[in-house]
N, C-alpha and C positions, 0 to 999 in steps of 0.2 A: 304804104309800101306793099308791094304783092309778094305775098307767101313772107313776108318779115313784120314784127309786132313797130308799132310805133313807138317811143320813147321805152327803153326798157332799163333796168338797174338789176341784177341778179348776182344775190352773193349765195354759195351752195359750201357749208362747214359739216365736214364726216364730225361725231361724234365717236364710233366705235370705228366697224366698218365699211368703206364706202366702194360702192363701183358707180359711177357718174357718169350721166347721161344730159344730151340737150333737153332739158325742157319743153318739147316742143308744145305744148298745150298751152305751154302757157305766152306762147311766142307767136301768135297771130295764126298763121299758116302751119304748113309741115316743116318742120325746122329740119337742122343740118345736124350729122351725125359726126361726131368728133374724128379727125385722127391722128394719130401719133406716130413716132418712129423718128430716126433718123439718121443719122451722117455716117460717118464712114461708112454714111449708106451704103447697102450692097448692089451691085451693078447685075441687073435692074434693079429700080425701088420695090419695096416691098409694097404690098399687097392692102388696100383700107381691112380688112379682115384681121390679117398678121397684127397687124398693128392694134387695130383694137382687142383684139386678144393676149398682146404683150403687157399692156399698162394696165391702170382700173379705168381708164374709159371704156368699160366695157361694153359689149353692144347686149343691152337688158332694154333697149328702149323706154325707159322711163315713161315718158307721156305717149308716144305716137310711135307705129308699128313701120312708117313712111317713111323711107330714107332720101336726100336729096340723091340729084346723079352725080354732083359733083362728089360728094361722101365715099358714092358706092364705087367712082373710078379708081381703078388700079388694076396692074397691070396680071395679069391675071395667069401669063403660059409659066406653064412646068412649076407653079407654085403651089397646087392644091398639097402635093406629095409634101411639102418643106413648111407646112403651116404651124405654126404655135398649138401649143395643148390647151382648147378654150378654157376660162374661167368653170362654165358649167362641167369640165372634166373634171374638175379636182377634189380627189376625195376629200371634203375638210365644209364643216359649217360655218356659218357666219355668221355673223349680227352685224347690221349698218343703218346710219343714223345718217340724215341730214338736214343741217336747216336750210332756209333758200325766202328771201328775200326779194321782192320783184317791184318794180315799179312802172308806170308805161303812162306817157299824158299824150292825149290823144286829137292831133291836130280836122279841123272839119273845116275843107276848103269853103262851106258858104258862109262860117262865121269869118274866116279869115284869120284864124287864132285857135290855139288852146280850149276845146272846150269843157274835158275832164281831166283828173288826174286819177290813175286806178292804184292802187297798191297792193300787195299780196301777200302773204308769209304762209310757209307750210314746214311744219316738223314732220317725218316719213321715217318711223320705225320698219327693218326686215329682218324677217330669220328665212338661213339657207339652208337647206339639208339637202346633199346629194344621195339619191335613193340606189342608183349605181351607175354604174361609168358610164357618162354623157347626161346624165338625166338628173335635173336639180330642182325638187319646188321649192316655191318661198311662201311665205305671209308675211302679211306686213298688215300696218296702220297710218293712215297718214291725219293730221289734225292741222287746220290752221285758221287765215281769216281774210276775209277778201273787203276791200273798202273804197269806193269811188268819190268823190270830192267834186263837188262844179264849180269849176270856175267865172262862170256866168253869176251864177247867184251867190257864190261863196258858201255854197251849204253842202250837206250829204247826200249822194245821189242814193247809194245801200250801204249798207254795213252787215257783213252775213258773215258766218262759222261755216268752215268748207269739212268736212270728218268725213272717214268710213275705212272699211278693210279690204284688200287685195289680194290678190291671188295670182302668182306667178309661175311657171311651167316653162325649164329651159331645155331643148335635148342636144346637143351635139353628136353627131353620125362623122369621124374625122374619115377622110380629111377636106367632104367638101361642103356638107349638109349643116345647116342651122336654124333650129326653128325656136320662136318665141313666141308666147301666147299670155296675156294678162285680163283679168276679169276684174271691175272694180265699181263698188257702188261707193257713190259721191253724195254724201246727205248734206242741204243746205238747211239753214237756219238762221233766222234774224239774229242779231247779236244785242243789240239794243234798240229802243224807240226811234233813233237818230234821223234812219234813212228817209228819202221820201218815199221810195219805193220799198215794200216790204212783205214779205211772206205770209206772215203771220201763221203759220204752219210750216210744216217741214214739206221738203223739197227734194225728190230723190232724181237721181240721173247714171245710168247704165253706160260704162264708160270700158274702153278694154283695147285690144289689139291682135292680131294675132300675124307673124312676118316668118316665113321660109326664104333662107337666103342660102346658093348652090355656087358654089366656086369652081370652074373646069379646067379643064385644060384650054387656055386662049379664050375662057367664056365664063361669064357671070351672071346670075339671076337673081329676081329679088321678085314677090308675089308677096303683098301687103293688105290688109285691112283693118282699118282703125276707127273707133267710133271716140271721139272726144268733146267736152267741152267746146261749145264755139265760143271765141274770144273775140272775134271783130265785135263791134257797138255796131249796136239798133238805135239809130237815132229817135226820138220824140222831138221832133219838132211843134209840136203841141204846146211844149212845155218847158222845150229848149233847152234839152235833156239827153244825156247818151241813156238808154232804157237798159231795165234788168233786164239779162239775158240768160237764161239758165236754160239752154237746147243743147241739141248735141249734132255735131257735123259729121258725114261720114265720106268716109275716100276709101278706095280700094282699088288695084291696079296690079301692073307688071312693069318690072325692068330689066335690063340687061345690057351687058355690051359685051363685044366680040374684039381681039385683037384684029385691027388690018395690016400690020406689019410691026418688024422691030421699034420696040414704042411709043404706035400711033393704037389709040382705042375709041372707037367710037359706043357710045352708048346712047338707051332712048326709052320711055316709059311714055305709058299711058295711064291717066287714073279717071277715074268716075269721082267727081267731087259732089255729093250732097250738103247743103251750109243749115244750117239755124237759124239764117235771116231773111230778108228779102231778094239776096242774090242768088240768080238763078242756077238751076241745080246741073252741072255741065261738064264736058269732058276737058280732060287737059293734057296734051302732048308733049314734048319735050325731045331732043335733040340735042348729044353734046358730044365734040371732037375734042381730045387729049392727044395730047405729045407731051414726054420725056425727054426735052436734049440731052443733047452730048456734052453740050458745054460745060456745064455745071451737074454734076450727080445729085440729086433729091427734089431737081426743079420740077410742076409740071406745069404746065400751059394748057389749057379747056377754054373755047367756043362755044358756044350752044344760043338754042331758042327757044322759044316755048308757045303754046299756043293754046285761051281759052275760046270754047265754040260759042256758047251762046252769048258772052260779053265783046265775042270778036276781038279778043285783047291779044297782043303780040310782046314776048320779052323779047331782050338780045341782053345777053350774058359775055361775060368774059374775069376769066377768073386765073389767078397765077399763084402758086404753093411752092415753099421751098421746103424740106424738112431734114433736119443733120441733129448729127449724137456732137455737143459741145464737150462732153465729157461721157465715160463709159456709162453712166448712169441716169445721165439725161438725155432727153429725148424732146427736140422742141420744132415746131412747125412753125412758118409765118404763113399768110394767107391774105390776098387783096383782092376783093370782087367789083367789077363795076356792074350794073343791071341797068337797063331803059327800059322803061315800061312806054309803051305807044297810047295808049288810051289819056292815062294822066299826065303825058309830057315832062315826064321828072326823070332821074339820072339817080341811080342811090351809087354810093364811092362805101364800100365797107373792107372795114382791118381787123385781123383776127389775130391774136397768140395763143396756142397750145402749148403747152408744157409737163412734163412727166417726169419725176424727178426719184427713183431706187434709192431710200437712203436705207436698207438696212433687206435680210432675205424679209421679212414682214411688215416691212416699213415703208409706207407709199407717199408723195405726196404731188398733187397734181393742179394745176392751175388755168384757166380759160378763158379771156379777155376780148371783146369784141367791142369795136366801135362804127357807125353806118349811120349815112347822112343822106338824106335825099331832098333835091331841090330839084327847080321847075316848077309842075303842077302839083306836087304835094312834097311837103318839109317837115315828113315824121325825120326822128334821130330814133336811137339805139343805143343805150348803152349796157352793156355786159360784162359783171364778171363771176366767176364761180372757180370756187378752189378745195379740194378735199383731202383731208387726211386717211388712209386705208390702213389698217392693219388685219394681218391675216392670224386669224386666233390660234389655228392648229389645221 
């Protein structure tokens, strides 16, 4: 799949409290930034910002600083003035906890099968303190374990402990300005003798992000840079092996879209994609038309394409979101994408559910379901869920 991880399973449990993000590091590509809202929706829909600003999907970028464009569309006029008071506004510290679960087996068109299965678990302690109005660090810890399986051989590809500490930096400027910035060292470690591949020393990797996103009047912007974890497989054909991969990928870029009339938005980004593997290091464009009808209040309908230079790859996207309030306290989106990739000949069909759910003034709970199937020339799957409990302490 291009820019979607193959075979995936993701459960994400708050222990204290949480504001939850896509994983995207751990998701192949730049993954999708969540959004909420909904129904008696207001005429126009609200804004991907608002909304992540309302629920605990908050926009903390978790892994990756990259937002999709589909994420970042919304409809943008006379909305900056009417924004939600961000997360990083609120006077009040936190502590949040998550577990997260991941799974991903990884299809290789020349075996014609399955040739690994990867697995993942990470527990991610944070403390919040807002230092004052708009301005919030955090520290955190994250510890867990990463472990690949061949299915070729039936044995251990690695077995490694993933640890280290983080550094977060939120400021909010209301009502159009948001900047996030994270710094994180990621130390690997054999876990046991198991692997065939293995470290035998420790393994450090310099991971972080930093993302300015500018709401206007009929205009949006977004200026990103993320250095992360590459997660596609280096194949060993040597050996008949997907290979350790412990690099780091980098992307950096701009987005934006401009309203071209009562709600039509066009939007469009460039990034500079550097990888960790043998894929060459390349520019990627992108292209995408949103409409609002009239028909239905909280529908939107998005077109787009995309375009990598030096793989010569072409997408064509199409993508349809509905998002309504069921009740005063929930807030739930559906979401269908179709993607054709031109180089691989494959079709991916993906369904999403969002859900946010106010049980109480400090009582959150929220939940995330994805499923995406691609067939043709490659028949990675996708499966997704993540659900978190948030309480806000004081």
């Amino acid at each position: 799949m291009r820019n979607r991880a193959p075979e995936l399973i993701f459960f994400s449990l708050a222990l204290l409290a949480v504001s939850l993000t896509p994983v995207s590091v751990l998701q192949a590509q730049a993954a999708t930034d969540p959004e909420n809202q909904a129904s008696a929706i207001p005429d126009p829909p609200q804004s991907t910002e608002e909304i992540l600003s309302k629920s605990s999907w908050t926009l903390d970028l978790e892994e990756s600083g990259v937002p999709s464009l589909s994420s970042s569309s919304g409809q943008a006029v006379g909305r900056a003035e009417k924004r939600i008071q961000p997360e990083s506004q609120k006077r009040s510290a936190t502590l949040s906890s998550y577990l997260s679960l991941y799974g991903q087996e990884d299809f290789h068109p020349l075996y014609g099968d399955i040739l690994s299965t990867w697995s993942e678990t990470t527990l991610q302690t944070r403390l919040s303190l807002p230092l004052r109005q708009g301005h919030t660090v955090s520290l955190g810890w994250f510890d867990g374990r990463i472990r690949q399986e061949n299915n070729f051989f039936n044995d251990t590809d690695f077995n490694l402990r993933r640890q280290g500490p983080f550094f977060d930096y939120d400021l909010a400027l209301p009502p159009s300005l948001r900047l996030n910035l994270r710094a994180r060292d990621e130390r690997f470690t054999d876990r046991d003798d198991s692997g065939f591949y293995r470290i035998n020393d420790d393994a450090h990797l310099a991971t972080g992000y930093l993302a300015i996103n500018y709401l206007g009047e009929g205009f949006w912007a977004a200026a990103n840079y993320t250095r992360e974890r590459e997660t596609d497989p280096e194949y060993d054909l040597t050996n008949n092996r997907a290979a350790l991969n412990i690099r780091a990928k980098e992307l950096s870029g701009l987005a934006s879209g401009i309203m071209l009339a009562d709600k039509w938005e066009i939007g469009g980004s460039l990034y500079h994609e550097q990888y960790g593997t043998a894929r060459p290091t390349q520019w990627n464009a992108n292209v995408q038309l949103s409409h609002w009808p009239l028909f239905l209040q909280g529908l939107r309908i998005s077109i787009g394409t995309g375009y990598y230079t030096e793989e010569q790859e072409k997408i064509y996207n199409l993508a349809i979101a509905h998002q309504w309030r069921p009740i005063p306290q929930m807030s739930v989106q559906l979401e269908y994408q179709m993607e054709y990739s031109e180089n691989e000949d494959s079709l991916l069909n993906e369904g999403s559910l969002l859900c946010s759910w106010e049980m109480g003034d400090r009582f959150f709970f929220d939940v995330r379901t994805r499923y995406a199937h691609e067939s043709g020339g490659d028949r990675d799957e996708e499966y997704f869920l993540q659900a978190a409990l948030r309480i806000e302490l004081f």
